[in-house]
N, C-alpha and C positions, 0 to 999 in steps of 0.2 A: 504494500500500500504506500502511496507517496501523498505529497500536501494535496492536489490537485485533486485527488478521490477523497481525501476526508470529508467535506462539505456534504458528501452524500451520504455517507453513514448517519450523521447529525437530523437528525429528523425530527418530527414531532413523536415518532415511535418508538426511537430507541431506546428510550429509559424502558420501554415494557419489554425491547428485546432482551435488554441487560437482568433486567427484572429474572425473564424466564431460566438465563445460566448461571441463575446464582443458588448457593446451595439456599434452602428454604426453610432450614431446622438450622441452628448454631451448631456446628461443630462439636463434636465431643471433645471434651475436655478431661480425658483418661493420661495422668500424667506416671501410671507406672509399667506403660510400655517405653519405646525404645523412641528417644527423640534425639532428631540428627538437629544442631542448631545450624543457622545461618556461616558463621564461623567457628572455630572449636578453641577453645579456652582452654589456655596451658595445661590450669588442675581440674579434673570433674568437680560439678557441683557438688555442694552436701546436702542441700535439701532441695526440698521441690520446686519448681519452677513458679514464678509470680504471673500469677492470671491476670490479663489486661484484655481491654479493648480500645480500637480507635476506632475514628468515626469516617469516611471515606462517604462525603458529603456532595451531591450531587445540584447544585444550586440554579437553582431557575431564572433565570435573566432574561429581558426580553431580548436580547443577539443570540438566546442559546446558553444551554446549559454551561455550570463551569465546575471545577471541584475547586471546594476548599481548604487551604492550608492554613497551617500557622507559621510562625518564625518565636521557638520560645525564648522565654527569656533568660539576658546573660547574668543575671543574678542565678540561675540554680546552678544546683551542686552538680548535678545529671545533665548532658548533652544540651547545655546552655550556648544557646545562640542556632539550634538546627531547625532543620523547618520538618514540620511533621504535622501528622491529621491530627485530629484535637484526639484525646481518649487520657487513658490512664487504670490504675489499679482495679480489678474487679474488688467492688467494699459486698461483706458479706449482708449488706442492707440491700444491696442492686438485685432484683429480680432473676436479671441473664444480665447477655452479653450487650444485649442494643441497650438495657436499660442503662447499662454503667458509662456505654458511650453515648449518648445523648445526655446523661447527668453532667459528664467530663467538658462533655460542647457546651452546655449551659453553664458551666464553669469559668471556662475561658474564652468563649467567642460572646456569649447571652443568648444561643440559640434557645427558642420556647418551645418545648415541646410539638406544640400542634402544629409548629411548622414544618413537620420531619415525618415523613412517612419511609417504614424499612421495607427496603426490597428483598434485602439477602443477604447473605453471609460468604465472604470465603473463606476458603479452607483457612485452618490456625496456622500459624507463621510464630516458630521458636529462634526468639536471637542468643547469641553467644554469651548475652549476658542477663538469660537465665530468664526470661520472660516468654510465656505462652500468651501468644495475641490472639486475639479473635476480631476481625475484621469485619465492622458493620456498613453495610450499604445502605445509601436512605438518598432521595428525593428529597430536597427544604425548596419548601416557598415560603423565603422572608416575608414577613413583614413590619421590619424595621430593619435598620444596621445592624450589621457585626459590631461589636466594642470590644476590643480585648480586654482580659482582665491584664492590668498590668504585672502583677505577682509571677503571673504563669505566663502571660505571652507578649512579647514584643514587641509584634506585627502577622497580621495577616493579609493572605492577597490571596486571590482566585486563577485557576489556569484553566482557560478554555475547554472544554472536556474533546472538541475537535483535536486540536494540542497532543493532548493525553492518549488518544486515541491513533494519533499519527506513529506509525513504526520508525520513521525519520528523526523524531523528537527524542530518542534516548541513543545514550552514549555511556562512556563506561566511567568509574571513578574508582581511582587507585587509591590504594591506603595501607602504611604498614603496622601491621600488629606482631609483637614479638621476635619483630626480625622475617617476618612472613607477609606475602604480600598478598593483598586482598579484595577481590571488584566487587564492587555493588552496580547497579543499572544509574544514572546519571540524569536528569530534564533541568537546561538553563530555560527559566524562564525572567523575564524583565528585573535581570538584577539577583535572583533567589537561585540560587542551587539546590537543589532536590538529591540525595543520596543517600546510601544507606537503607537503614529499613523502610522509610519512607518512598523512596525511589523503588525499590524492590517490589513494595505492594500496589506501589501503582503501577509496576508493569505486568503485576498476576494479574493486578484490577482489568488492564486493557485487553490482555490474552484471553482474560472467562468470558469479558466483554465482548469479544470481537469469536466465543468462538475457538478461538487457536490454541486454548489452555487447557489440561484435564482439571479437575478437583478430586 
């Protein structure tokens, strides 16, 4: 697919096509089989993985859908200053998985609930550094602005879901751990570097999306 075909994919339809290849039930979340992480960390864990979700926000504009990101902030302890989908810690208060990332979005963007409808789930996604994700898909029609919370997020921006969807838009990003060198999938968009887990899931996001991925 190149930029030139994207524009047709984008339709009034596609959110219901995306809709139909997403998984429809959360992921199970059986953490005493055998999980390969993203990268492998010098020592094995000792305890179990920290259950998270994020929120992979599909936001309605009138030019056309876009997803949402954040840019956290460079006050935290944790991957301050990356850009990433809103979410965080499953709290044993959260229902599931979409409830705890839509909590997390109303955290730090002010998303309202009623603005969010979920489509799906993809498969769980384990990082190296010991977090099981669960991936919520959801439809928003704002209606009002995004505000970040300052505490938790920097800045946020939007990238065209055309963009996202383009195979042309991602490239690779090098990074060394341990003396080891290690690619994540890559999207520059206006200033924001996308990489890492975040980059990753949006390119499962585009693959289930478009079709071209298993679950």
């Amino acid at each position: 697919m190149n930029q030139r075909d994207t524009p047709l994919l984008v339709d009034d339809a596609i959110v219901d096509r995306i809709a139909a290849r997403l998984l429809q039930q959360a992921p199970g979340l059986d953490t005493h089989g055998e999980l390969i992480p993203d990268w492998a960390p010098t020592l094995p864990f000792e305890r179990p993985p920290v259950l998270a979700a994020v929120l992979i926000g599909l936001v309605m504009r009138p030019e056309g859908h876009t997803i949402l990101y954040t840019e956290r902030s460079r006050e935290l302890r944790a991957h301050s200053g990356q850009v990433a989908f809103p979410g965080g810690k499953i709290d044993p208060s959260d229902i599931d998985a979409a409830d705890a990332a839509l909590r997390e979005a109303g955290e730090e963007v002010g998303l309202r609930r009623h603005e969010a409808r979920v489509l799906g789930y993809l498969p769980t996604y384990y990082t190296g550094t010991n977090y099981l994700i669960t991936p919520v898909v959801a439809e928003i029609i704002p209606t009002h602005p995004f505000v970040p919370n300052p505490s938790e997020v920097y800045s946020l921006f939007e990238v065209p879901l055309a963009r996202v969807l383009d195979l042309g838009s991602y490239g690779q990003y090098r990074i060394k751990r341990n003396g080891e060198e290690h690619r994540t999938w890559q999207i520059d968009h206006d200033g924001h570097v996308i990489w890492g887990i975040t980059a990753n899931l949006t390119r499962r996001f585009r693959d289930i999306a478009l079709g071209e991925g298993g679950q």
